[in-house]
LUMDRENFI-587795 format. One line per field, with one value per residue (C-alpha): residue number from 1; x, y, z. Coordinates in steps of 0.25 Angstrom, whole numbers, m for minus. Each point is the difference from the previous one (the first is absolute). Layout:
BEGIN
pami	NUM|...
X	X|...
Y	Y|...
Z	Z|...
//
This chain:
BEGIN
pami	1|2|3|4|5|6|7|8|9|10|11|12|13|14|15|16|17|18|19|20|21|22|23|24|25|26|27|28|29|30|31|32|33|34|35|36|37|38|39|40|41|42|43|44|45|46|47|48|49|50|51|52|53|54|55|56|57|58|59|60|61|62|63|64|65|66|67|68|69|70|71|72|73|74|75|76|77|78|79|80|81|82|83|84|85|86|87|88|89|90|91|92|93|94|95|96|97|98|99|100|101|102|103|104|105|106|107|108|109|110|111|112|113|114|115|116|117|118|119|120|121|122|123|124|125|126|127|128|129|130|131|132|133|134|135|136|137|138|139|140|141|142|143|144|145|146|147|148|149|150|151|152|153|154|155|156|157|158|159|160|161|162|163|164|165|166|167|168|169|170|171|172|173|174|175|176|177|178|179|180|181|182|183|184|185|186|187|188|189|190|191|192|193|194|195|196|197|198|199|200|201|202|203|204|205|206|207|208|209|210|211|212|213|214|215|216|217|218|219|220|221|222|223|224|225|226|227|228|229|230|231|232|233|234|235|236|237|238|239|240|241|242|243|244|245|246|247|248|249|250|251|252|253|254|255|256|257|258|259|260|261|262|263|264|265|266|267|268|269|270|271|272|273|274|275|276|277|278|279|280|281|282|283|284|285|286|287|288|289|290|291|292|293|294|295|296|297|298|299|300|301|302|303|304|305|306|307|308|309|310|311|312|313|314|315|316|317|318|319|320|321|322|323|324|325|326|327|328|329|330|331|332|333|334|335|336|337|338|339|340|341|342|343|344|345|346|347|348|349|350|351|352|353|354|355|356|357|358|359|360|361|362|363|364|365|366|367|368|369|370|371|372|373|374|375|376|377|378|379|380|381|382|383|384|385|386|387|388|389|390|391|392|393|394|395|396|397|398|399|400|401|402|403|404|405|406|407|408|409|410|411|412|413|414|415|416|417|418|419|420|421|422|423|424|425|426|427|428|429|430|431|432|433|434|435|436|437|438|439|440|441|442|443|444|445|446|447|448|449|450|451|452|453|454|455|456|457|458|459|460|461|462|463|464|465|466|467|468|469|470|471|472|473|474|475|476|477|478|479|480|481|482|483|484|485|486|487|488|489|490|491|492|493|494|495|496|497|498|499|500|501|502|503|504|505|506|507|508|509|510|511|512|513|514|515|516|517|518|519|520|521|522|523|524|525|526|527|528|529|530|531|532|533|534|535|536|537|538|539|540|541|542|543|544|545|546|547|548|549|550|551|552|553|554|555|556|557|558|559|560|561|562|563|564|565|566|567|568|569|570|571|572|573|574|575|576|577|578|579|580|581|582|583|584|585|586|587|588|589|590|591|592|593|594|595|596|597|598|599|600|601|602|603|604|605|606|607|608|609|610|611|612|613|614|615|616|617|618|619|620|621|622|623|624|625|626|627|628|629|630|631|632|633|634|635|636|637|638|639|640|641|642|643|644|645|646|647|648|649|650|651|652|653|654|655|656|657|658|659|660|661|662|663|664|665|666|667|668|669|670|671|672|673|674|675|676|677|678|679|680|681|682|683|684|685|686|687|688|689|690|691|692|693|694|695|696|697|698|699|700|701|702|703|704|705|706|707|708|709|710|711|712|713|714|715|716|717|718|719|720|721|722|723|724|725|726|727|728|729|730|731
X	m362|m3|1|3|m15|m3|9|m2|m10|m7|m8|15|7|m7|m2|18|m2|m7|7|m5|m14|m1|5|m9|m11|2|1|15|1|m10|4|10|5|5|7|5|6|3|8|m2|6|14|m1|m3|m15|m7|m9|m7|1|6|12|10|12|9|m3|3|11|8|m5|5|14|2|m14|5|13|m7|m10|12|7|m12|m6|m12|m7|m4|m1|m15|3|10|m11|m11|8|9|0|m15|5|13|m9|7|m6|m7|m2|m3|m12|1|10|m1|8|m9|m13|3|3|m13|m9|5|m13|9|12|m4|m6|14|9|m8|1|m14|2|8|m1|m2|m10|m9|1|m5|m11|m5|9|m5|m16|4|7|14|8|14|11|3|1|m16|m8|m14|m2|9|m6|m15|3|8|m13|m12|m8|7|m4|m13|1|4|m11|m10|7|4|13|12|9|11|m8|m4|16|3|m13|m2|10|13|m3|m2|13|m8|10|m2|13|6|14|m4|m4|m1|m4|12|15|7|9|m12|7|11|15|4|13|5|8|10|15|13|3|m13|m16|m10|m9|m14|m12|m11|m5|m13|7|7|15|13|2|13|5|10|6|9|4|m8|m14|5|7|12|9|m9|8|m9|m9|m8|m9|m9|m15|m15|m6|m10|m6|m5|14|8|14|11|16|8|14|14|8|m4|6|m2|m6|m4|m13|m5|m11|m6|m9|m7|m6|m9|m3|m10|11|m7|9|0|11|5|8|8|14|9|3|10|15|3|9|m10|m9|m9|m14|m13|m12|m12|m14|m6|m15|m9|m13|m8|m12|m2|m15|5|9|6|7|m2|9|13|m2|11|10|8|3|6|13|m1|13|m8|m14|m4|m14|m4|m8|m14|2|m11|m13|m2|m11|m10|m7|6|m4|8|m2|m17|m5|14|0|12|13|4|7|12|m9|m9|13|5|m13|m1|15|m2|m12|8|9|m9|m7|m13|m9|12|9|11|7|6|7|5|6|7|5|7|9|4|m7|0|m10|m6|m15|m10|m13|m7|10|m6|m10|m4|8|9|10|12|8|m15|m4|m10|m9|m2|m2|m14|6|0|m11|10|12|m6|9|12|15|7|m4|m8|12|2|m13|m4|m9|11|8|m11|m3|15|4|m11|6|14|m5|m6|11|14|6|12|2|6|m2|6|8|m2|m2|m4|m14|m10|m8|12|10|0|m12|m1|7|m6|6|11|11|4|8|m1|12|2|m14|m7|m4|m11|m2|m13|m8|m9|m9|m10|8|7|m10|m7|m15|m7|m3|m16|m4|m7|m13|m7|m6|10|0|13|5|0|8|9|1|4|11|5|m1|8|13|1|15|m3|m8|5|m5|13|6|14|9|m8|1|15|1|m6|9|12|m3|m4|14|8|m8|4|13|1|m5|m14|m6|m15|m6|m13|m8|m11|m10|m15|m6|3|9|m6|m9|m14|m9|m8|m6|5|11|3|4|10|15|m10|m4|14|6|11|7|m3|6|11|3|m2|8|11|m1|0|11|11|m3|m7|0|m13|m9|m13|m11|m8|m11|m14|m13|m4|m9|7|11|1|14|8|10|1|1|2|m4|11|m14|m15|1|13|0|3|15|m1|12|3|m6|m13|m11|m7|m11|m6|m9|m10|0|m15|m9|m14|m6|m14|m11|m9|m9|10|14|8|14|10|8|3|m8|m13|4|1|m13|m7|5|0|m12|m7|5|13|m5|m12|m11|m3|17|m2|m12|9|10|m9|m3|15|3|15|10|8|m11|m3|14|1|m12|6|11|m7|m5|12|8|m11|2|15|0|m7|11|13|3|6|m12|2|10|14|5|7|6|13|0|2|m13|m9|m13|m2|m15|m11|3|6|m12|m7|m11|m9|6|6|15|16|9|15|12|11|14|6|13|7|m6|m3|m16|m10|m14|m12|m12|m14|m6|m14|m15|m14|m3|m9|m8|m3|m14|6|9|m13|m10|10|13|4|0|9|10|m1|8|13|10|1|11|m9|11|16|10|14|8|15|11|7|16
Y	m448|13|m2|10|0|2|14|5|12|1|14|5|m5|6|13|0|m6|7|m6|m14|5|3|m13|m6|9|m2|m17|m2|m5|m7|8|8|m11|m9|12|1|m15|0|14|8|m5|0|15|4|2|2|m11|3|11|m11|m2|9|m7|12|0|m16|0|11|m4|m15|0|m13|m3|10|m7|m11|7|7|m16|m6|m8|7|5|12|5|m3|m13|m3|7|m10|m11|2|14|2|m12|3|14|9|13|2|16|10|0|m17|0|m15|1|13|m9|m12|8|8|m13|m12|m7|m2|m5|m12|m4|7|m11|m13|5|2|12|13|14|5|m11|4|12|m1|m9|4|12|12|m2|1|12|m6|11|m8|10|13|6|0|9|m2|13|6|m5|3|15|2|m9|5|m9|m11|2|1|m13|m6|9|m7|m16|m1|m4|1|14|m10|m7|12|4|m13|m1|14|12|m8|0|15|3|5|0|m10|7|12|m4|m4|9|m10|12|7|1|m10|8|8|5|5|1|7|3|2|m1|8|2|3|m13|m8|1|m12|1|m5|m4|m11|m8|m6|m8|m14|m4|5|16|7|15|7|13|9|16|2|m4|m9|m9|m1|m8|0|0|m13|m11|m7|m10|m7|m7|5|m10|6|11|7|2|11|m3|7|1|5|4|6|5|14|12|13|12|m8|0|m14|m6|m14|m10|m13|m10|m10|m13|6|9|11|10|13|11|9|9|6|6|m4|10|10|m4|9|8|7|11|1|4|m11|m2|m10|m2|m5|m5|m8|m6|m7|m10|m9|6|12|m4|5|8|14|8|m6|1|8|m8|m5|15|6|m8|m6|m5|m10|1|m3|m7|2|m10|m4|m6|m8|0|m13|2|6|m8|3|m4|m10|m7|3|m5|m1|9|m2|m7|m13|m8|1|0|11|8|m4|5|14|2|m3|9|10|m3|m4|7|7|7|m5|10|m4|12|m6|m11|13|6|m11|m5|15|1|m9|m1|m1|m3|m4|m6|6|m6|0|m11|m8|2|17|3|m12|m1|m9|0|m3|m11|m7|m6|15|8|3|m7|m13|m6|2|m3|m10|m3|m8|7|10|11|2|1|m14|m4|m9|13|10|m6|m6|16|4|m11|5|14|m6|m7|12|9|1|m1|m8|m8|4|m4|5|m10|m4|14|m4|5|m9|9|1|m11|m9|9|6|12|11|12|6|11|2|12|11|5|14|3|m9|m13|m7|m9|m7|m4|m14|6|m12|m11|3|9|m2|m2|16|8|1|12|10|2|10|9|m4|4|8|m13|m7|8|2|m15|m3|11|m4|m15|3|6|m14|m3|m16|2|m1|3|m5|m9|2|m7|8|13|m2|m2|14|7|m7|3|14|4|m7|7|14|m4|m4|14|m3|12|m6|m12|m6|m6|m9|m5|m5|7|16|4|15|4|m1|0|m12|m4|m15|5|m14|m5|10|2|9|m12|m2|12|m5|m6|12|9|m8|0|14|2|m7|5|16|m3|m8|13|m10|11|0|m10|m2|m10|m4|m8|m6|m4|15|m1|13|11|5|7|5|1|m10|3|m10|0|m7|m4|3|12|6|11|m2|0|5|m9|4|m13|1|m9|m2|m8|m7|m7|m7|m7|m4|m5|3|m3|m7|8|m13|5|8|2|13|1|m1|12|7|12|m11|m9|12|7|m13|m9|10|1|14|2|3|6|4|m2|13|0|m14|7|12|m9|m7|12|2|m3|1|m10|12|8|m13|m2|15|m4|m13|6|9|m9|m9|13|1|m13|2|13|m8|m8|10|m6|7|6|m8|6|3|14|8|10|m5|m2|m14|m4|8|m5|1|m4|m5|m4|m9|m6|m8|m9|m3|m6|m14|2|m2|9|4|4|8|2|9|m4|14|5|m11|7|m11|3|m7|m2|m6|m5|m4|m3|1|m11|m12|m13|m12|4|12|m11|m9|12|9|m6|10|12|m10|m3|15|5|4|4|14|8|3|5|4|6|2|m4|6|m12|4|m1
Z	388|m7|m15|m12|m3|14|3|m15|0|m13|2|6|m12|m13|6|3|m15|m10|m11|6|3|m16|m3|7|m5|m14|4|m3|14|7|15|7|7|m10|m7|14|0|m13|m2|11|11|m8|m2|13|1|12|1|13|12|7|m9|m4|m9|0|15|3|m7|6|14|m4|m8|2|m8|m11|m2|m2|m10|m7|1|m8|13|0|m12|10|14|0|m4|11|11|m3|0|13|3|7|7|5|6|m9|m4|m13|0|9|1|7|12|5|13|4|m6|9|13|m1|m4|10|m5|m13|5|3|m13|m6|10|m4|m15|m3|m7|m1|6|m15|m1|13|m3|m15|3|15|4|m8|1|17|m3|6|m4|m9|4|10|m13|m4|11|m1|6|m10|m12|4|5|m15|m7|3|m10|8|13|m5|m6|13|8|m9|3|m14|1|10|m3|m3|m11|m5|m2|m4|m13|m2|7|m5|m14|2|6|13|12|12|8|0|m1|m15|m11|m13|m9|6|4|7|8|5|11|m9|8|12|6|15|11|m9|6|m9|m3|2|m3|m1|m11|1|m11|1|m12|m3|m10|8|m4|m3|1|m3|5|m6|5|m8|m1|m15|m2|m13|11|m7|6|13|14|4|m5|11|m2|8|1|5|4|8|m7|12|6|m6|m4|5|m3|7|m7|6|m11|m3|0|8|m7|m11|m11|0|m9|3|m10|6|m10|3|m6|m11|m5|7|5|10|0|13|3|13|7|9|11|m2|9|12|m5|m12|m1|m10|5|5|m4|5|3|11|4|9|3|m12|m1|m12|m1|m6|m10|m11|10|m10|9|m2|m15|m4|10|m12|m7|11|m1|15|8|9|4|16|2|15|3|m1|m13|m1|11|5|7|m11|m10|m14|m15|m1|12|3|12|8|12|5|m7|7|m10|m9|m12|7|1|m14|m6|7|m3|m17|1|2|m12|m11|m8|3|m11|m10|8|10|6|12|m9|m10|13|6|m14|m2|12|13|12|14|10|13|6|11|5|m12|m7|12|10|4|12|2|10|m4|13|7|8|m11|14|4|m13|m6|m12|8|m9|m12|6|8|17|m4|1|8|m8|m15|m9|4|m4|m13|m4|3|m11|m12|0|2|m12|m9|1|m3|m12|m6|3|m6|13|4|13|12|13|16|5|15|6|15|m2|m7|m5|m9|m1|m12|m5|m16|0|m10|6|m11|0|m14|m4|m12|m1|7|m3|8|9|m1|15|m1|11|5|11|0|2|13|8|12|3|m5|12|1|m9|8|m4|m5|7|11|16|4|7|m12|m8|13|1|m15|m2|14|m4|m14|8|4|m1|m2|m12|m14|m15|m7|10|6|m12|m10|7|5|m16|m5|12|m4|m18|4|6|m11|m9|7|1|m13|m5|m6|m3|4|8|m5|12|m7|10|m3|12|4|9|1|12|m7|11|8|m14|m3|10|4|m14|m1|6|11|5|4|4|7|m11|m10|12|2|m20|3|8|m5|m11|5|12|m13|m9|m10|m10|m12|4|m7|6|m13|6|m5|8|2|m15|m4|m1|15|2|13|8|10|15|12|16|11|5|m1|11|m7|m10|m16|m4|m15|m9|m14|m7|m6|m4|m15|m1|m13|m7|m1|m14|2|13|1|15|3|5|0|m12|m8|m3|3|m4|11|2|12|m2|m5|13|11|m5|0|12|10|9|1|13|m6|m15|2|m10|m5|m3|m8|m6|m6|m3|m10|m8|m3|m14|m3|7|5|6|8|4|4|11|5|1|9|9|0|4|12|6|0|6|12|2|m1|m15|m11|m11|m13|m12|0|7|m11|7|1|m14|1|m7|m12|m3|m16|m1|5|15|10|4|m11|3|m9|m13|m5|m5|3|4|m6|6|m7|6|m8|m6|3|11|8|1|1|m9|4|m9|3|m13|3|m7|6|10|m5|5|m7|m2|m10|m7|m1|m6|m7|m4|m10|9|10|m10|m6|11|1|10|3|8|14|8|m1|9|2|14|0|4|14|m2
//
């Protein structure tokens, strides 16, 4: 067995214990570890990386009833003696269930009783660089300690070691998920999900045992409306609550506290009953990459007194190495997902505007591609998609898949998002599925109905190339009037009609489509992602929703990497002409993405990503050259403009922009074509006049090289008003 002499780090413990390192200094004591077995162990000192009392204990309250009952002079006591035997877990930093899957070679030893998993891993286990818990990642910990991987490069010492005899004692981090120079409720809180009556509330904490939310209407929490209570024991799984007994049109606050004391305060408000009419106002944005946080451009999220805040999307990208997971292309495991999702949320540069955002109003949201794989299909076979090595051949269609739902359950996890779930709808790319799509009114002013267009869809058409022959664009636009193909699935679609007409007939002034992929005619460019890819089903919402006098329908959608505005048109089929409708599309975002041109980084906005991924038979070079000597995001938006309005043309589709001579639109500043900025979008419906303002805030774009070589001026920026205009409700 492993003996207290055996798991006590001496180094580790006079540099937690300066009072203990002077004393034994000055010869009062011959060495930490006898301070240790004489006094420290009864006042909750740490005598090794390996062992955390505050942690044992609240991970075992059997073993601290019998600590608090005088059974057990201490948890360390009781771990020595029976619990490394009985494979209990001493920290976090020693998971023994996770040590002994990963190394069968020491089970065996473990089952005839030659030794513990603690006691392998002591002794053998870190000088092989077996890693003793998914918490430490090696990769982590090197990338983040230079002087350490140098250490290892030289075969000095194993990366573990080094945490364990040097990087522990110096509060270095060995996972993202725990800061132990900072706060533990990293992520801070969040809301969701919000009804009348109902939200789930959402925090994680690096802290494990019991946590306690309480929710009232004044921030003292005087006489609160609820006191839940319940246990982390995994610190990398969020905890969520979900509660039932508010009241509509109500200011709420809401307070977690952890084991450590440590607490975190949010705020929110419940939609407003049908029969009010007091005005709307939300945000709303899309496509992020942990690479670029602090997300800059939603810094002033929390002063603009937000109703809800939408998030289109593209939360995380999977499929990118990021800091806090280095040399992982491609997210495959729950804890991959998990720590893509807390990057998001955790401070960066000591700054944490996403958490600030969602701890200031409630929020609703969706996924695309980027929460899983680029440019899967859910409603796909898995043995035919290009994916397949993902997804791997088994099931019907890849949202059955093991894959489909590790990425689907991560998103879940880090989302304050309820469940839901379409009972047996005669389709299986539907029945017995998760369910995110949502209707939620706003009284008279507005209804938000969200959209899933990943989890259903079928297989994407393929894109057409560029330069492209006339048959091939001929081939795609004909293979996208398709009527047996679907981007929302029949029970999700069937949905949106049915919510759409009760808004109208309820009176709702306007309709907020949100969708993470455009509905507008943008051209052949990435056309197969977008509803173009299915034109049928986009002629066939269309055209409900111009043939029921749907009246005031705004599409606000992400995936276009900016602010690209219009009216939205339709086609009975691919040789027919264009039948204007009265609904309009406003595109937003992104909050940050960058894209990978092998050698460098660009940021990945529309106007940065059309310039630079089309060939020169389509831009030519001399106008990619021009475009570089532009020096102002607006003259550039101006020239993509341009073009984009050339390739349109081609195809008999509307020029980008709202048309203002009916007087249903005014354009205020800037333009309704902004691509070239990081930022968020606010929507306004004015509480008299029913008139809808839409504000673009944004920043200058940024990579992760930037972050890396000039913080300052990354977190220096501050959100700017880059476009506003005003549309007229129809009554």
């Amino acid at each position: 067995m492993l003996d207290a002499a055996g798991l006590f780090n001496e180094s580790f413990y006079l540099a937690q214990n300066p009072d203990v390192a002077a004393a034994v200094q000055s010869g009062v004591i011959a060495n930490g570890f006898q301070h240790f077995i004489e006094s420290g162990q009864f006042q909750v000192r740490q005598p090794s990386p390996l062992y955390d009392e505050s942690y044992y204990l609240s991970t075992n309250p059997d073993v601290a009833q019998a600590v608090n009952s005088g059974g057990f002079a201490s948890g360390f006591q009781h771990y020595i003696s029976i619990g490394q035997f009985e494979n209990r877990d001493p920290s976090f930093l020693f998971n023994t269930a996770y040590y002994l899957d990963e190394n069968p070679d020491v089970v065996l030893g473990v089952s005839q009783g030659n030794l513990t998993g603690i006691e392998h891993f002591v002794k053998f286990g870190q000088f092989e660089d077996r890693s003793p818990t998914p918490l430490y990642n090696s990769s982590y910990y090197l990338a983040q300690n230079p002087d350490a991987a140098a250490a290892v490069e030289r075969d000095e010492l194993t990366g573990i070691q080094h945490y364990i005899n040097i990087g522990a004692a110096e509060n270095r981090r060995f996972t993202p998920f725990i800061n132990p120079e900072g706060f533990s409720l990293p992520n801070r809180v969040a809301t969701g999900d919000t009804t009348g009556t109902s939200t789930v509330f959402w925090t994680r904490s690096s802290a494990p045992g019991a946590i306690t939310l309480e929710y009232a209407t004044n921030l003292n929490f005087i006489n609160p409306i609820g006191v839940l209570n319940t246990t982390v024991n995994d610190i990398t799984e969020p905890v969520k609550l979900e509660v039932n007994n508010l009241t509509p049109n109500t200011q709420y606050f809401y307070r977690f506290t952890n084991a450590q004391g440590v607490s975190s305060v949010g705020n929110f408000r419940t939609p407003e009953p049908l029969d009010t009419q007091n005005g709307l106002r939300f945000g709303a944005t899309a496509d992020g990459q942990g690479e670029l946080m602090p997300y800059m451009a939603v810094n002033n999220v929390p002063e603009r007194n937000l109703d809800f805040f939408i998030q289109l999307g593209n939360t995380i990208s999977a499929d990118t190495v990021s800091p806090d997971l280095p040399n992982v292309q491609q997210a495959t495991t729950p804890l991959d997902f998990r720590t893509k999702y807390n990057e998001i949320v955790s401070p960066r540069l000591e700054l944490n505007p996403w958490a600030n955002l969602q701890a200031s109003t409630t929020l609703y949201g969706t996924w695309n591609d980027q929460n899983l794989i680029a440019n899967f299909a859910g409603g796909e076979n898995p043995a035919l998609s290009p994916q397949q090595f993902f997804f791997g051949t088994e099931g019907q269609l890849i949202n059955d898949t093991n894959q489909f739902n590790i990425g689907l359950k991560a998103w879940k996890d880090y989302n304050p998002v309820g469940n839901q779930v379409y009972g047996e709808t005669g389709d299986p790319r539907t029945s017995n599925q998760e369910k995110l799509y949502r209707f939620q009114p706003f009284g008279q002013d507005g209804a938000l109905f969200l959209l899933d267009v990943r989890s259903f869809r079928d297989a994407l058409l393929p894109q057409v190339p560029d330069p492209a022959l006339d048959s091939q664009i001929n081939q795609f636009l004909a293979s996208s009037f398709d009527p047996n193909r679907t981007l929302l699935g029949e029970a999700q679609l069937q949905d949106l009609k049915t919510n759409l007409l009760d808004a109208q007939n309820a009176g709702i002034t306007w309709k907020f489509i949100f969708s993470p992929v455009p509905i507008q005619n943008l051209g052949l460019y990435e056309s197969a992602d977008r509803w173009e890819g299915y034109a049928a089903e986009r002629t066939e919402l269309l055209q409900f929703i111009d043939q029921n006098q749907i009246e005031n329908v705004v599409f606000v959608s992400g995936g276009a990497d900016g602010t690209i505005v219009n009216e939205l048109s339709y086609q009975l089929n691919v040789d027919q002409p264009q039948i204007q409708t009265d609904a309009i599309e406003i595109t937003v975002g992104p909050i940050g993405q960058q894209l990978n041109l092998g050698e460098t980084f660009i940021p990945a906005t529309f106007g940065s990503e059309i310039i630079n991924n089309s060939s020169i038979d389509t831009i030519t070079q001399d106008t990619k050259d021009f475009y570089q000597t532009l020096d102002t995001a607006s003259s550039r938006d101006q020239f993509v403009q341009t073009i984009l309005n050339h390739q349109l043309s081609q195809f008999g589709y509307d020029p980008i922009g709202l048309d203002e001579t009916q007087g249903q639109a005014e354009l205020i500043r800037g333009s309704y074509f902004a691509v070239h900025n990081f930022g968020w979008t606010e929507f306004v419906v004015n509480e008299e006049t029913q008139q809808l303002q839409v504000t673009v805030y944004g920043i200058e774009p940024y990579t992760q090289t930037d972050i890396a070589t000039i913080p300052a001026n990354i977190i220096n920026r501050q959100p700017q008003v880059i476009s506003q205009f005003v549309v007229n409700s129809v009554s």
